[in-house]
C-alpha positions in Angstrom: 101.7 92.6 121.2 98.4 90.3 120.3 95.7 92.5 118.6 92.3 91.9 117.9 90.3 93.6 115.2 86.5 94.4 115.7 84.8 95.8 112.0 81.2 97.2 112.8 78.9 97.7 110.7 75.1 95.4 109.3 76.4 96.4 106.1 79.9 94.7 105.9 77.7 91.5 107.2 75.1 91.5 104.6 78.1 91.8 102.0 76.9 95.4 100.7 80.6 96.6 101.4 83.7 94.7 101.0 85.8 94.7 104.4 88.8 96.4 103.3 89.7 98.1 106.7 90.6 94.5 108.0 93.2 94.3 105.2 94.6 96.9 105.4 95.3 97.8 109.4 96.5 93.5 109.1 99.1 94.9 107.0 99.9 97.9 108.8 100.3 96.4 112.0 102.4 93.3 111.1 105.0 95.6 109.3 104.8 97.0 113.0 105.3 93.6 114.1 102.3 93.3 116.1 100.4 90.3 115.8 96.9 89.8 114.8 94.9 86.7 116.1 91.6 87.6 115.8 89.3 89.5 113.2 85.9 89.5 114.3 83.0 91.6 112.1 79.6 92.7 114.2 76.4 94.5 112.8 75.2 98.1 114.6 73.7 96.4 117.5 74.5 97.1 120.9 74.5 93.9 122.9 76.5 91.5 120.2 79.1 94.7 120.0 79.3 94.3 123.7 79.9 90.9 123.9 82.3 90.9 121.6 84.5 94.2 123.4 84.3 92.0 126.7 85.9 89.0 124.8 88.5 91.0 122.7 89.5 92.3 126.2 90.3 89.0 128.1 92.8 87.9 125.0 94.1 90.6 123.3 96.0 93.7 124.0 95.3 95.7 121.6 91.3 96.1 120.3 90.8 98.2 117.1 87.2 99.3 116.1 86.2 100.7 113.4 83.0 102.3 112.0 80.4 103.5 113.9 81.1 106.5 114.8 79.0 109.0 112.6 76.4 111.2 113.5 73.5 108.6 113.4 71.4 106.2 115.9 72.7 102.9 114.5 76.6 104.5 115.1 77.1 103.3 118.6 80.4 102.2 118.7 82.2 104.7 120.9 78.8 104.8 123.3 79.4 100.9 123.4 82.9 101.4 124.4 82.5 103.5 126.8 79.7 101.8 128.5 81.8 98.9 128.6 84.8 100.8 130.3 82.7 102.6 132.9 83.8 106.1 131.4 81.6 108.9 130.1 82.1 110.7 126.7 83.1 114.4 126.3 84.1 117.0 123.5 87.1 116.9 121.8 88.1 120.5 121.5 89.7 120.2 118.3 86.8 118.4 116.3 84.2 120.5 118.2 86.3 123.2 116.2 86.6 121.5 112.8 82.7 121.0 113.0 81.7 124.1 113.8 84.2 125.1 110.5 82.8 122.8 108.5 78.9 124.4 109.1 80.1 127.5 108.8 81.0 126.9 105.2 77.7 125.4 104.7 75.1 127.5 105.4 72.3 125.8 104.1 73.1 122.5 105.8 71.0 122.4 109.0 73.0 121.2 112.0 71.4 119.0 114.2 71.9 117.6 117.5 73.4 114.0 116.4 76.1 116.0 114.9 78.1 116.4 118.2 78.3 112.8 118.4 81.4 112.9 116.1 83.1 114.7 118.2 83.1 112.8 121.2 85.8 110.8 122.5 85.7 108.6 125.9 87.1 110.1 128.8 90.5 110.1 129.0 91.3 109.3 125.6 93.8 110.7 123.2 92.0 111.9 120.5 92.9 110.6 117.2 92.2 113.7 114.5 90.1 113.0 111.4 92.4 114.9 108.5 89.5 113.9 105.6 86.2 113.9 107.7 84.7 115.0 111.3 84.5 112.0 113.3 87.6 112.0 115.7 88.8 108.9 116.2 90.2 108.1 120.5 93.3 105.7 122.1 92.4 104.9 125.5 94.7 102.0 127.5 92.6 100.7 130.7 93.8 97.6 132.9 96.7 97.0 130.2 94.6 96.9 127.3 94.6 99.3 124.6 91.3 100.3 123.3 91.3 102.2 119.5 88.3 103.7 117.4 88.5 104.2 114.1 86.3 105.8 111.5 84.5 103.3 109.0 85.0 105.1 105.8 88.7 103.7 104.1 89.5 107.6 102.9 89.2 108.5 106.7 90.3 105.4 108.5 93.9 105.0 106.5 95.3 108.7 107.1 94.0 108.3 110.5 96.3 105.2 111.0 99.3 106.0 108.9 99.7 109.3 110.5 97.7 109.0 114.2 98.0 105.8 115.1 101.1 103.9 113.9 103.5 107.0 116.1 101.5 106.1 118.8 102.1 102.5 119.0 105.3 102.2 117.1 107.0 103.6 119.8 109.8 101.1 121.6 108.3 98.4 119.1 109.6 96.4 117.0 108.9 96.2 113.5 108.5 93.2 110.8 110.8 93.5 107.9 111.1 91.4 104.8 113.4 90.7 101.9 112.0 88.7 98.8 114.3 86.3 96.8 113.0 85.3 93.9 114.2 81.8 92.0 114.3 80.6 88.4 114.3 77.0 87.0 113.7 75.4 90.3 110.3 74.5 91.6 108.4 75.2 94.6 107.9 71.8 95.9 111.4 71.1 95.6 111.9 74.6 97.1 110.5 73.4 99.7 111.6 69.9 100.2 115.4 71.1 100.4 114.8 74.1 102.6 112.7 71.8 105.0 115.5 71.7 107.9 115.2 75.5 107.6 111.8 75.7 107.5 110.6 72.9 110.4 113.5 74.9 112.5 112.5 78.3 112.1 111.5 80.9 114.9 112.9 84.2 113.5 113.9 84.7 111.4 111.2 82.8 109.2 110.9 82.0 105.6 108.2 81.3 103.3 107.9 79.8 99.7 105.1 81.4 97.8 105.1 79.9 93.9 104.3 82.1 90.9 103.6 81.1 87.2 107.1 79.9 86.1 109.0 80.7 89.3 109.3 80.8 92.9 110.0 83.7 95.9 111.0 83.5 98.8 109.7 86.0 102.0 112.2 86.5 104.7 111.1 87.9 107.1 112.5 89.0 111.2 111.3 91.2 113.8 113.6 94.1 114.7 114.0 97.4 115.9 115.8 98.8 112.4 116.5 97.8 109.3 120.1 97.6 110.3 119.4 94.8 113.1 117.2 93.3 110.3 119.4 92.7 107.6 122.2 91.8 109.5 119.4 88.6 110.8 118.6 88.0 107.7 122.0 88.0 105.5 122.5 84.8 108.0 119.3 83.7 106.7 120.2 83.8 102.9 123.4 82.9 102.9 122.4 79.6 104.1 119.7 79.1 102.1 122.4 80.1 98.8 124.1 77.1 100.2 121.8 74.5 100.2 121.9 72.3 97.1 118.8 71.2 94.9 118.0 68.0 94.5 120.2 67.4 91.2 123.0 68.7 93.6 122.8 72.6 91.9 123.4 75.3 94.6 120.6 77.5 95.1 122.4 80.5 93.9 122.2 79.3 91.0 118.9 79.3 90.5 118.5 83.3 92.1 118.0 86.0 90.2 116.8 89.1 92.0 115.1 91.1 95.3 111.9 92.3 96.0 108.2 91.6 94.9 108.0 94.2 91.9 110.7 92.6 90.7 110.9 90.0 87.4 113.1 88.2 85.4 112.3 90.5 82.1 113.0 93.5 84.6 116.0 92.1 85.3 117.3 91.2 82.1 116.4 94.7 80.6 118.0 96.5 83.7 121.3 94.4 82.5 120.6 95.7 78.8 120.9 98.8 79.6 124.0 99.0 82.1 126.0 96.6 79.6 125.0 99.3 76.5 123.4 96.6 74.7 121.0 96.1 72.2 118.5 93.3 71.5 115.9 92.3 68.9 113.8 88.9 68.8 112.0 86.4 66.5 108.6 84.7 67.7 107.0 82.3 66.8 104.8 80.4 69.3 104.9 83.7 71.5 103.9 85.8 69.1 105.3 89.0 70.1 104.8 88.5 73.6 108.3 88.8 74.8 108.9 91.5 72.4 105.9 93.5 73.9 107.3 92.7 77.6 110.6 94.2 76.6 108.3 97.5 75.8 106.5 97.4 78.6 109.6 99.6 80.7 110.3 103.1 80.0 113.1 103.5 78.2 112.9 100.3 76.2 113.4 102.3 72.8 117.5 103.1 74.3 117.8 98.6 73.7 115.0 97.4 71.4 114.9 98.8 68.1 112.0 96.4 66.8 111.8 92.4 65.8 110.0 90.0 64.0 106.7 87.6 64.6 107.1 85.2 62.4 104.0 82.2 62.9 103.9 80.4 60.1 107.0 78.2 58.1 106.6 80.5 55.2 106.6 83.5 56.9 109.5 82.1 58.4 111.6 81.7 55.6 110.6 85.3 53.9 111.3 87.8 56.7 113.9 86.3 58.1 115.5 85.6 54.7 116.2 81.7 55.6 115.8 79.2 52.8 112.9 77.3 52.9 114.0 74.4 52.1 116.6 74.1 55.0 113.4 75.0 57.5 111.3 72.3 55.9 114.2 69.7 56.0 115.1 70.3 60.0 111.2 71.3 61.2 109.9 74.5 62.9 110.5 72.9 66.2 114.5 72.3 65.9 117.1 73.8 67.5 117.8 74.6 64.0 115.2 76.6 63.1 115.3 78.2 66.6 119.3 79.2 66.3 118.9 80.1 62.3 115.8 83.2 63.7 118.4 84.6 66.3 121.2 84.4 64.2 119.1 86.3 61.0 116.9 88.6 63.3 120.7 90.0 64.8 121.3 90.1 61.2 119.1 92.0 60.4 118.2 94.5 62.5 121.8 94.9 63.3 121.2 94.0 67.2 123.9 93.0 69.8 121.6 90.4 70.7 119.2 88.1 68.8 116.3 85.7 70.9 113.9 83.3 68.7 111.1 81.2 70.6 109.9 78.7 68.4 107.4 75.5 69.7 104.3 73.9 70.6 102.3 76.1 72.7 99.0 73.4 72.5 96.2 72.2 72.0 97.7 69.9 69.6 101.1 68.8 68.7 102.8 69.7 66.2 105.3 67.8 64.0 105.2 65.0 66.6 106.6 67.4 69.5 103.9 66.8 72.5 102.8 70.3 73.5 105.0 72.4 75.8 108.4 71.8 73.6 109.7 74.7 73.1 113.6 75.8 71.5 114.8 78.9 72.1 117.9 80.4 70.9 120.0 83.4 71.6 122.9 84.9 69.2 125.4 87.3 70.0 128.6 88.5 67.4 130.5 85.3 68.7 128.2 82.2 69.0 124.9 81.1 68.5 123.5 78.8 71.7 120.0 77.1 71.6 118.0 75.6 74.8 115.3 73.2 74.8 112.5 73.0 77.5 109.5 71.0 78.2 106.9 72.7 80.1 104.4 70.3 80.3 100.6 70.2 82.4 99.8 73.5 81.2 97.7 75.8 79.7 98.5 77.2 76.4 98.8 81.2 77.6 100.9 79.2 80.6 103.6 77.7 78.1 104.0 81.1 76.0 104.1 83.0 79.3 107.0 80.8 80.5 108.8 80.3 77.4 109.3 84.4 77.6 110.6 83.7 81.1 113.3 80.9 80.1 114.0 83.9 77.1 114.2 86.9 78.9 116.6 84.2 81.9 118.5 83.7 78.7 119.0 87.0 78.8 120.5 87.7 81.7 122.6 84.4 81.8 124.1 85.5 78.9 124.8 89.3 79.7 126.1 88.4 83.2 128.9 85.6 81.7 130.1 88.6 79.1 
């Protein structure tokens, strides 16, 4: 089904209101798996909203308005309409109830003649009830088009959709579903470049790479008529795409780490804290804290992370984390030394399962003739102590402390899933 969206209103032209309606029924109606082509935005003026109907109606099949149906001169939109269809408007028995309720309760508001506007529909419409306000909103199909109109106002338009609307369309359709895979350690141009067979071949289902600070997704998605007919489309889907190889010859599964767009790498990693019974602490340096204050970020975070250190300067260093000075001074701050030595003494200390230390250049400058983005970070555990060095170079400095908690918290998880 090809629908066409028709906003109304001077105001969302003249940018006094944002057009959030568009948005939104966008969304609704491709998780419906109906396809919108056209979004088209016209002031309260007759003629031009005229013109635009008789165009919506020779390539769509479905034409949503919205706004302009209050009780005032300038709301025209369902008089348009129904000009345009050669039908007449009459009462909706229901909202001619719920406005005669709503005056009752207010005594001192003086009812006037425009009122009944809102409670018009066009002839032979279904009428589409107003739950928050008192303009009813009408479903009308003539010469195999469907004609919708919507209230303007979002806190009246979206429980007019969600629970009018999308029943009455739904019907027999099918849906779009989706299933996020998000990646680690790989890039989005090289994402890309090896899924291109997949990619230039695709009808449905279809896949789309979509690159995030430090990491990739990405959206699956199919048209079906459940979520059963869906996934069973779009397990083929990923399990080819687990099965292509990167271009240093590493299996994309490899690189995958979890589902779903609310998903994350430090979710992931404290979700495995917590069903392996495990406790972690950490020792920052060029992070300062950050990956310590990620890990706090989730409820429950007190059951695996007792507290840590943020240790920023050499000296600082070598007195909490009770490692000789000497030792840090001989090998550098930026060493896989110095990086191990803070896991190790952090688990030490606090008496952790695990110990992380970030320790590295995060920029302007270099530092102890490491270029900025070099970053060590190390992970300790009762049997062995493993460091990893990474380079992320060409960005910012919040970028390379963002995505040195990333390569930490992927550390993580590497290590909880090979216990």
């Amino acid at each position: 089904m090809k629908a066409e969206l028709i906003t109304v209103g001077t105001e969302l032209l003249t940018g006094q209101i944002v057009n959030t309606n568009a948005q939104f029924l966008s969304e609704k109606f491709a998780e419906l798996g109906i396809d919108v082509f056209f979004q088209t935005t016209v002031g309260d003026n007759r003629k031009r909203l005229l013109s635009v109907i008789e165009l919506a109606s020779t390539r769509s099949d479905l034409v949503v308005l919205c706004g302009g149906l209050g009780p005032t001169e300038d709301d025209l939109t369902k008089q348009t309409l129904a000009e345009f269809l050669g039908r007449k408007l009459v009462f909706d028995e229901q909202a001619s109830q719920k406005l005669d309720a709503f005056f009752a309760l207010r005594p001192k508001h003086t009812r006037t003649p425009n009122n009944e506007r809102q409670a018009q529909i066009i002839e032979g419409s279904m009428p589409l009830q107003n739950r928050t306000g008192l303009a009813v909103g009408g479903y009308v199909s003539v010469d195999g088009v469907r004609y919708v109109v919507l209230p303007g106002p979002p806190s009246e338009l979206k429980p007019m959709v969600t629970e009018e609307l999308i029943p009455l369309i739904s019907n027999g359709h099918t849906q779009l579903y989706s299933r996020v895979l998000r990646f680690f350690g790989i890039g989005e141009s090289q994402l890309a470049t090896v899924l291109a067979p997949l990619i230039d071949k695709q009808v449905d289902p279809t896949l789309a790479p979509y690159a995030k600070t430090g990491e990739v997704t990405l959206r699956l998605s199919t048209k079906a008529h459940s979520q059963e007919e869906a996934d069973s489309k779009l397990d083929v889907l990923e399990e080819k795409i687990m099965s292509v190889k990167s271009l240093d010859g590493i299996l994309l599964k490899d690189f995958f780490y979890g589902y779903g767009d609310d998903n994350s790498l430090a979710k992931t990693a404290f979700s495995l804290l917590k069903e392996h019974d495990k406790t972690i602490t950490a020792a920052e340096s060029l992070t300062a804290g950050l990956f310590q204050a990620t890990l706090a970020d989730f409820p429950g975070s007190s059951q695996v992370f007792k507290g840590g250190y943020v240790t920023y300067s050499i000296e600082e260093k070598a007195r909490m984390l009770d490692i000789p000075l000497s030792e840090l001074q001989k090998h550098g701050v930026i060493s896989s030394f110095t990086a191990k030595k803070m896991a190790e003494q952090s688990r030490r200390l606090t008496g952790a399962d695990i110990g992380i230390s970030l320790t590295g250049v995060a920029g302007p400058d270099e530092l102890e003739g490491q270029p900025v983005g070099t970053v060590f970070i190390a992970i300790a555990t009762k049997d062995k102590t493993q460091s990893l060095k990474v380079l992320i170079g060409g960005r910012t400095r919040s970028d390379v402390r963002y995505i040195s908690t990333l390569h930490a918290f992927n550390l993580v998880r590497q290590s909880l899933l090979n216990d």
